[in-house]
C-alpha positions as CSV (number, residue, x, y, z in Angstrom):
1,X,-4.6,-50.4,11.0
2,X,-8.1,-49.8,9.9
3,X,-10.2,-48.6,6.4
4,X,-10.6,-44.9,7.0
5,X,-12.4,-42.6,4.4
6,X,-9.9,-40.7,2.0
7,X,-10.3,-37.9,-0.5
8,X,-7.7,-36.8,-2.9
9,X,-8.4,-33.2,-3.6
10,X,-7.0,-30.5,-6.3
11,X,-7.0,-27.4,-4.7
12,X,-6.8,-23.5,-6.6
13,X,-8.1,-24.6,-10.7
14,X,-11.8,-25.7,-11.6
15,X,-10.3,-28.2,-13.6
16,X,-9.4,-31.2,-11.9
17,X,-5.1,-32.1,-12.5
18,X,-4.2,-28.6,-13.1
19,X,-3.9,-27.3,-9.3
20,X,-2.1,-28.4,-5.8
21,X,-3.4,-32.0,-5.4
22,X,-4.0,-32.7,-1.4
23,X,-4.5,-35.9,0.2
24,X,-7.0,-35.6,3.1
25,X,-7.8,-38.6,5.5
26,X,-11.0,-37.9,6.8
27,X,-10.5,-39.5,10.4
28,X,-7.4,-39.3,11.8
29,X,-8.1,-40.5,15.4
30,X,-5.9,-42.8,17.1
31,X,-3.2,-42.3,14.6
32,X,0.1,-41.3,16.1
33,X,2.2,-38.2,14.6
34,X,5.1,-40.8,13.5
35,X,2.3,-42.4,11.7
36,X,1.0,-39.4,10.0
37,X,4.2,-38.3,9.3
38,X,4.9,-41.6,7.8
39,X,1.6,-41.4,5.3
40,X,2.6,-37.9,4.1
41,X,6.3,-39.5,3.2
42,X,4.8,-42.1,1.5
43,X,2.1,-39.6,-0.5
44,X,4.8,-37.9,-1.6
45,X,2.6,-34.5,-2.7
46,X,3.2,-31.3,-0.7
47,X,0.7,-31.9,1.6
48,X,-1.1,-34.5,3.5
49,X,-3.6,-33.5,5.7
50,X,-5.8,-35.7,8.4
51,X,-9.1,-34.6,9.6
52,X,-9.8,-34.7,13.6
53,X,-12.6,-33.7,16.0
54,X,-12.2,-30.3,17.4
55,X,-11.0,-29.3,21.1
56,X,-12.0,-25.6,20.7
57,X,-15.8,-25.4,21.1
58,X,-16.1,-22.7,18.2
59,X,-14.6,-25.1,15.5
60,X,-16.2,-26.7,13.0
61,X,-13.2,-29.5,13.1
62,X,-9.6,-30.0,13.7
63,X,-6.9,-30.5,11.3
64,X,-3.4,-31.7,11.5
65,X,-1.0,-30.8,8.3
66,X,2.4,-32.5,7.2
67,X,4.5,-32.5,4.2
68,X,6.6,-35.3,3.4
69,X,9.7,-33.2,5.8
70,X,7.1,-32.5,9.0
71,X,4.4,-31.1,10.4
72,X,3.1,-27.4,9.7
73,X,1.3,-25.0,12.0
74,X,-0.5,-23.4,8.9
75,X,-1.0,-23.6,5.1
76,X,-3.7,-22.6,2.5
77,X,-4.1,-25.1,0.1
78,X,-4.5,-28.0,2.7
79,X,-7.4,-25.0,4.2
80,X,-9.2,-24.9,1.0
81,X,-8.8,-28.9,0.2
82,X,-9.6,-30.2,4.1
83,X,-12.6,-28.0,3.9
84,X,-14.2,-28.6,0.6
85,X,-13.6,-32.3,1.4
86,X,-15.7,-31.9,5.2
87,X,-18.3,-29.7,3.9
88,X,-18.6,-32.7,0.8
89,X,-19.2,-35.8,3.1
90,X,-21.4,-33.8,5.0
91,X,-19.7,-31.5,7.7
92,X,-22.3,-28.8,8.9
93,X,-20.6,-25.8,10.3
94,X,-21.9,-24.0,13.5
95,X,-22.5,-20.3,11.4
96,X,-24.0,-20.0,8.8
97,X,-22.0,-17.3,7.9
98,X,-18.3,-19.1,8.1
99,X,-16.6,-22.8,8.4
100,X,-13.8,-22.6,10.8
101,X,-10.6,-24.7,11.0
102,X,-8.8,-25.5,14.1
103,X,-5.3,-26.1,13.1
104,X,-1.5,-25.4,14.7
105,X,-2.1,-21.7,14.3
106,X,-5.1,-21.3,15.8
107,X,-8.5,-21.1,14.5
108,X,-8.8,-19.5,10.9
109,X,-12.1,-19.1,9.1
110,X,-13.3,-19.9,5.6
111,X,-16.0,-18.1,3.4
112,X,-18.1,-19.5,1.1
113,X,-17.5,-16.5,-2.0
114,X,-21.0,-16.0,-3.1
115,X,-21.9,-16.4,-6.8
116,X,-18.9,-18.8,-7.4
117,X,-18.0,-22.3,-6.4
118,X,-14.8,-20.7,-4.6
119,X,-13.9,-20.9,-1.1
120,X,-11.8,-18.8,0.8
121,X,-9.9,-18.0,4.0
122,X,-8.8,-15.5,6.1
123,X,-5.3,-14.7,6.2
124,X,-3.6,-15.5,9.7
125,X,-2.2,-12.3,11.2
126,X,1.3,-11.5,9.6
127,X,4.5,-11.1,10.7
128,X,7.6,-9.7,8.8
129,X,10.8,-7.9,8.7
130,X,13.5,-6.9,6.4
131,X,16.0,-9.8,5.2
132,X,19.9,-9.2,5.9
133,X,21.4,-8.2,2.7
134,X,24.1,-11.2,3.3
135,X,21.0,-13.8,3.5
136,X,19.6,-11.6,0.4
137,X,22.6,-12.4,-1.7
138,X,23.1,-15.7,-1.0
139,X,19.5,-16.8,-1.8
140,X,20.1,-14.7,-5.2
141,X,22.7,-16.7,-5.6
142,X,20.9,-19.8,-5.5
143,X,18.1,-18.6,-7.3
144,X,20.5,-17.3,-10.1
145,X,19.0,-14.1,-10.0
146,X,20.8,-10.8,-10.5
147,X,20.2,-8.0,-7.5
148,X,18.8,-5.5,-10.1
149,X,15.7,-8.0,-10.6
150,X,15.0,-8.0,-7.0
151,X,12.3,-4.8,-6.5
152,X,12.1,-5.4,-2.4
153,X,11.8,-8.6,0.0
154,X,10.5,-9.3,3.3
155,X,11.2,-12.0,5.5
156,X,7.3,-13.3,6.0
157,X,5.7,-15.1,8.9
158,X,2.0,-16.3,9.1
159,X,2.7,-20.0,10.5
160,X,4.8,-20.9,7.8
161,X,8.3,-18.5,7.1
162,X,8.8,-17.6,3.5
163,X,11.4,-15.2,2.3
164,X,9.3,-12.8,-0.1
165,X,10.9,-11.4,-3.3
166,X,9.6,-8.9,-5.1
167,X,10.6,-9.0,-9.1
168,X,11.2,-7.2,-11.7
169,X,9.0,-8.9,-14.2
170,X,6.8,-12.2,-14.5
171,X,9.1,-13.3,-17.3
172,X,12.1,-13.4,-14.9
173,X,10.1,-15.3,-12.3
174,X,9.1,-17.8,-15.3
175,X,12.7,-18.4,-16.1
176,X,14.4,-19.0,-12.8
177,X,16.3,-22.4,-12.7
178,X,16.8,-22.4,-8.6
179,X,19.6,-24.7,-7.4
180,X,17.5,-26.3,-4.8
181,X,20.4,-28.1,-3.2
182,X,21.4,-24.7,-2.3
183,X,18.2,-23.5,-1.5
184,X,17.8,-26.6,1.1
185,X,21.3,-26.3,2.6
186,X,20.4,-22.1,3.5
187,X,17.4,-23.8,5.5
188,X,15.3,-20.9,3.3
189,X,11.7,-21.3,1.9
190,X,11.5,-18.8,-0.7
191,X,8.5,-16.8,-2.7
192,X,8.5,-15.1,-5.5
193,X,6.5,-12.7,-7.7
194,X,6.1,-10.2,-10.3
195,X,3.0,-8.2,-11.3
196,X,2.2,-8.0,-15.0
197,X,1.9,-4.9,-16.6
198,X,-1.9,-3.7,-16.6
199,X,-1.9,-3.1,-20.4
200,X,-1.2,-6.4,-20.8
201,X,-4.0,-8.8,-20.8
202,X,-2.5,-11.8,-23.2
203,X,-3.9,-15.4,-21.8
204,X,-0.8,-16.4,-19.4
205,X,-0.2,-19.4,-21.6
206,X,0.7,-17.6,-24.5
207,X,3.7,-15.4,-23.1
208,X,4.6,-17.9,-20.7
209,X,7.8,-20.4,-21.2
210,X,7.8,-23.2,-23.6
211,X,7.1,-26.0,-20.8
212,X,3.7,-24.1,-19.8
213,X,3.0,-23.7,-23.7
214,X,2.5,-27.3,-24.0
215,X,-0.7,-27.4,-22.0
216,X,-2.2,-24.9,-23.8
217,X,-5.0,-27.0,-25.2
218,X,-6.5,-27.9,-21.7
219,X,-5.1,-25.0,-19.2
220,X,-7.8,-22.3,-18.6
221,X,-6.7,-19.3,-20.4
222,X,-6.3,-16.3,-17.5
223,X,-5.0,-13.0,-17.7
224,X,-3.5,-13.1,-13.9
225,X,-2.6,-9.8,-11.7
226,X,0.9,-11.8,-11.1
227,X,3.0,-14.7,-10.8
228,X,4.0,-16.4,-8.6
229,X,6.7,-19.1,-7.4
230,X,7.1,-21.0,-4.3
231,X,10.5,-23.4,-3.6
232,X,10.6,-25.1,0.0
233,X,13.5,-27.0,-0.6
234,X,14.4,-27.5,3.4
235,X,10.4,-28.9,3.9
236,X,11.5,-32.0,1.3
237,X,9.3,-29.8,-1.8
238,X,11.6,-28.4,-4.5
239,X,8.6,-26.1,-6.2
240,X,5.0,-26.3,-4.9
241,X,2.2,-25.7,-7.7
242,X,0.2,-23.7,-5.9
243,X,0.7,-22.1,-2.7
244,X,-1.9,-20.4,-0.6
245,X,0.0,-19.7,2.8
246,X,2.5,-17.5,0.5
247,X,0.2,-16.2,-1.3
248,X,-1.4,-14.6,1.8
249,X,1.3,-13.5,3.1
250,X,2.8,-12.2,-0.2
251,X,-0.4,-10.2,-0.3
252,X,-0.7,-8.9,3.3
253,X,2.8,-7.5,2.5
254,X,2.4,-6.1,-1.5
255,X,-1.1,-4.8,-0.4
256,X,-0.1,-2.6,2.4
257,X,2.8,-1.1,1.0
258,X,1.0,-0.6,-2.4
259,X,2.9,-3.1,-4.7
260,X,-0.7,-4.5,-5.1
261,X,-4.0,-3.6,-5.7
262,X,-6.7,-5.1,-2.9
263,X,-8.5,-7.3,-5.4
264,X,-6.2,-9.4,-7.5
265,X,-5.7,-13.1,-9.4
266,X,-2.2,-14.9,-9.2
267,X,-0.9,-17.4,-11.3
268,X,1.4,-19.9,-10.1
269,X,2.0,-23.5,-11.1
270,X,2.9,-22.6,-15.0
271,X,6.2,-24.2,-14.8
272,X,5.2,-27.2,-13.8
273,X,2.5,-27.9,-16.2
274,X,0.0,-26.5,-13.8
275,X,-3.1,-23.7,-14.1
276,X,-3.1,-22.5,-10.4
277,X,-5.5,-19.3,-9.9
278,X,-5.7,-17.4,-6.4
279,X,-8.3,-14.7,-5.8
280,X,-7.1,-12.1,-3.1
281,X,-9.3,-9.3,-1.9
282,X,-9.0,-7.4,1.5
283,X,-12.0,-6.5,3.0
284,X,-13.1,-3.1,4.5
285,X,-12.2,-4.4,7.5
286,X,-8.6,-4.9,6.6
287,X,-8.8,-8.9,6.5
288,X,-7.0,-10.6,3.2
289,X,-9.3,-13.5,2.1
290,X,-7.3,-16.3,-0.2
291,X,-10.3,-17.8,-2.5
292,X,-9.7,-20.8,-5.0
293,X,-11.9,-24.0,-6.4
294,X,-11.1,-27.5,-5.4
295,X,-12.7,-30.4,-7.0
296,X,-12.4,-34.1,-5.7
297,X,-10.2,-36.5,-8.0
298,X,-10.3,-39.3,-5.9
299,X,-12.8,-40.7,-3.5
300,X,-12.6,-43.9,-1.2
301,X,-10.8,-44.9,1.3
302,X,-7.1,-45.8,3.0
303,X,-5.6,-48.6,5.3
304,X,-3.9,-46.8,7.7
């Protein structure tokens, strides 16, 4: 074991404790996967991520992602937090025009979004499909949802799988009570969202569920496009605060089949006492960008 540099990083709010906290280990050489698998157990947070030199010539660096159940090819906020925390101790990218990330997926780039302290990256190419209804109706079952509140779902692919759902209202998504257990024996990591009326431009805190009321004082007030839900049971993470691998996918999906608009802010973390915010735009091109602010809560370093 050696001291390696560390960074513990909350990803998707300008205020530091009210996002997805990341732990990053800024030099991951010579550790073994058992190891790194071991570290993210013992972090217990969503995601642990550990910082490598690159094998493709055109990336800035390498990455290698695990939650405390395994490794993942792809996410977004460990994007967002592993960059923020390179570019910080002093990572210099090739462009000048984008950082880019070697990870299991590939290569995905990140964008500095001029004017704000945001970064963002480009969503990985998308696959998806309809859901069987019988897989449909059991995860409604162990969501407690009824059918009616279920607009449309896709069954969503850009590294990680999510099922997508589609509801009726952000009010139903704030008061689902999933039964995880459930969840985790289906094998089923599940999205969800709802798009608030446009009339209705309330600060999310204030219409949101008694839990999220509480934090009132120090949450950012938004008005959001939508909320949003994430519950990865079968990956050891009963509900993630803030997602950014779903909420690409989610808006790859909503976008092209006009459930969203192409520039949009989600919400997502309110039930867990958290302020998440995720900026979506697709580009003329057609490429969905996922832009949020990290800020560094912790800075030093790790025996590992």
């Amino acid at each position: 074991m050696k001291q390696r540099a560390f960074k513990q990083i909350d990803v998707f709010t300008p205020t530091p404790y009210f996002g997805n906290p990341l732990a990053v280990v800024m030099d991951g050489t010579g550790l073994d996967e058992a190891a790194m698998q071991r570290f993210a157990q013992w972090t217990n947070l969503s995601e642990t991520t550990f910082l490598l030199p690159p094998t493709e010539a055109t990336a800035d660096y390498g990455v290698r992602i695990f939650t405390p159940g395994g490794e993942l090819p792809f996410a977004g906020h460990p994007t967002l937090g592993s960059c923020h925390s390179w570019l910080q101790a002093g990572g210099q990218p090739h462009s000048k025009d984008f950082i880019v990330q070697e990870c299991k997926v590939g290569l995905v780039k990140i964008r500095r979004e001029p004017g704000t302290q945001r970064l963002a990256f480009a969503a990985p190419a998308l696959k998806r499909s309809a859901p069987s209804p019988a897989v449909l109706a059991q995860v409604a079952g162990a969501l407690g949802l009824k059918a009616t509140s279920i607009l449309t779902a896709q069954c969503l692919d850009n590294g990680p799988l999510w099922l997508g759902l589609l509801l009726d209202s952000p009010d139903t998504v704030l008061q689902l009570t999933p039964d995880h257990k459930a969840l985790a024996k289906l094998g089923i990591k599940v999205g969800v969202a709802a798009r608030y009326p446009r009339e209705d431009t309330a600060p999310l805190i204030a219409r949101a569920n008694r839990e999220a009321r509480a934090f009132a004082a120090s949450a950012p007030a938004i008005a959001p496009d939508f909320e949003v839900r994430a519950f990865a049971s079968p990956i050891g993470v009963d509900e993630d605060p803030v997602t950014g691998s779903l909420n690409a996918s989610l808006a790859q999906w909503l976008i092209a089949e006009g459930h969203a608009p192409e520039r949009y802010t989600a919400s997502q973390g309110v039930c867990l006492g958290r302020a998440g915010q995720v900026h979506i735009e697709r580009d003329a091109a057609g490429q969905v960008w996922v832009g949020g602010e990290s800020v560094t809560c912790i800075d030093g370093s790790v025996t590992l």
